[in-house]
N, C-alpha and C positions, 0 to 999 in steps of 0.2 A: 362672429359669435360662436357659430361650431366650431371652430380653430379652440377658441379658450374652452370648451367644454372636451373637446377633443383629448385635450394633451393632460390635463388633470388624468381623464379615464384611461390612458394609455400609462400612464406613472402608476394609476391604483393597480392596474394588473399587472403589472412588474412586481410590486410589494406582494401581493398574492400570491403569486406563481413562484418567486424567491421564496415564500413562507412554506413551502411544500418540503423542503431540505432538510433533513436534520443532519447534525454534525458532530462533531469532536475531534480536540485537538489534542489530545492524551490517547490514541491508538498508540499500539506495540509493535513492531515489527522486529524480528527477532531474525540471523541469519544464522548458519554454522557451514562453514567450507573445509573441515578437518578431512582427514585422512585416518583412520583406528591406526593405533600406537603411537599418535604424537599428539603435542601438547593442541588441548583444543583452539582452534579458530573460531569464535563467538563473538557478534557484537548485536548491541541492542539498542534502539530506538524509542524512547518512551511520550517521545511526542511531536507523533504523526499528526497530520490533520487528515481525517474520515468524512467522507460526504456521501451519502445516501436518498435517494428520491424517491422513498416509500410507495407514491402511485405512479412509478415507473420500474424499479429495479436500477436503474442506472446507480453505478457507483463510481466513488475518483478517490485518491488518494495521494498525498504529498511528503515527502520524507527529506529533510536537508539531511544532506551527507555527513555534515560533519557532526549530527547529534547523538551518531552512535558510538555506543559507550564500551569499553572492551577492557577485560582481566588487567590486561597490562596495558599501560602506558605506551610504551613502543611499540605495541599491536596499531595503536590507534592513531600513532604517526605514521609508523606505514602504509596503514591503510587509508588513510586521507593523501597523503601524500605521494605515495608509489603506484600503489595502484587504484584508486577512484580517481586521482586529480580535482579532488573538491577545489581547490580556486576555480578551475575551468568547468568541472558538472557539479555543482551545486547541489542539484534535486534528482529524487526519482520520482516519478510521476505514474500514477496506474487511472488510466480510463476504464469502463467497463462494465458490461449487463450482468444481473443477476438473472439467471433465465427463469421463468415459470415464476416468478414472483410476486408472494402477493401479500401484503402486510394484516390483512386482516385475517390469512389462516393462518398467524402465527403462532404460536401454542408457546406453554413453558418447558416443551421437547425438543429437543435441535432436533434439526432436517438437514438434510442432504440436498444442495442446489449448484448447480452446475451456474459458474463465471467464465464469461468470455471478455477480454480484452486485451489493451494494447499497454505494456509497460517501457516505460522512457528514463533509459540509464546511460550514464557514460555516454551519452551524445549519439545513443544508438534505440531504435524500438523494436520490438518484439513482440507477437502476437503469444498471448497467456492462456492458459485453460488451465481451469483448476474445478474443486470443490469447496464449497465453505457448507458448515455449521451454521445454522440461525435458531436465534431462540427469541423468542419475546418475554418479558417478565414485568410487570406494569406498562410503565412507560418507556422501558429498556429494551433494546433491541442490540442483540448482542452478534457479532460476525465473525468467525474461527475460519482461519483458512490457512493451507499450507499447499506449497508447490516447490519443484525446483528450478532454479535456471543453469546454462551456461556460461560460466564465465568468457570463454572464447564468444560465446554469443555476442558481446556485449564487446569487445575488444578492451578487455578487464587483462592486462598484464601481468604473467606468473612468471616470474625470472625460475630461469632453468636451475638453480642454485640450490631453489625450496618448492618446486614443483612437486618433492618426496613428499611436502607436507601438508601441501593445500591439496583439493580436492577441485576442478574445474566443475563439477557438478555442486551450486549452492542451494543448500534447504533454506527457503523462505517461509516465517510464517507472521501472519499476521492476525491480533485480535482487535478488533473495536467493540466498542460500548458505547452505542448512541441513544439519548434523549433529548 
């Protein structure tokens, strides 16, 4: 008899604790790896999926490779194709705390909150630090943040050919808008 009462209340706090999350799958993640005087390297992402645990700070974040979007056509073959290797890395993946966190001093002012975590590219992970923006606005809870990475980081391939034109140094930024 405590067995069938058991396993009902063990399933109700799963659904609880899962209800804690809010999410969205229309984040942005926006990169640029140009070099000044040549034709921009820009592509863009419009549907991230965003996860936030309001009475934790933890956050995650999921990006298929091949959904971003780029000027030209042939930007966005090669870049699927030469250098991410989307058949073989798929996703990028970001784990990570919001530090000092805390959803109910959220105001309709962004703040300044220091993120730590671990981003997962090209089949490689890298420990992250950045800053994000947060703002609250009813029920919106909005997230600005920008960093850069390595491309060598990541064993992200720049043929010596067009090294003139890429930049190893990537601006990443990303916004969500969760309710």
């Amino acid at each position: 008899m405590k067995k069938i009462i058991l396993i009902p209340m063990i399933l109700a706090s799963f659904l609880c604790f899962s209800q804690e999350k809010i999410l969205t799958k229309s984040s942005t993640i926006t990169f640029e790896a140009s070099l000044p005087s040549f034709q921009p390297v820009m592509g863009t992402n419009n549907n991230v999926t965003f996860v936030l645990n309001p009475l934790t700070g933890e956050i995650a974040s999921l990006a298929l490779m091949k959904g971003f979007e780029f000027e030209m056509p042939l930007m966005q073959e090669h870049f699927n194709e030469n250098y991410m290797e989307t058949d073989k890395y798929p996703k990028a993946v970001f784990r990570g705390q919001i530090e000092g966190f805390d959803a109910n001093k959220l105001t309709e002012d962004y703040k300044d909150y220091p993120i730590k975590g671990k981003l997962e590219l090209h089949g490689k992970s890298k420990d992250i630090k950045a800053t994000a923006k947060i703002t609250k606005t009813g029920p919106r809870i909005t997230i600005i943040s920008d960093f850069a990475v390595n491309a060598s980081d990541f064993n992200i391939p720049i043929p010596s050919l067009i090294k003139y034109k890429l930049d190893n140094r990537v601006k990443v930024e990303i916004i969500a808008v969760l309710k």
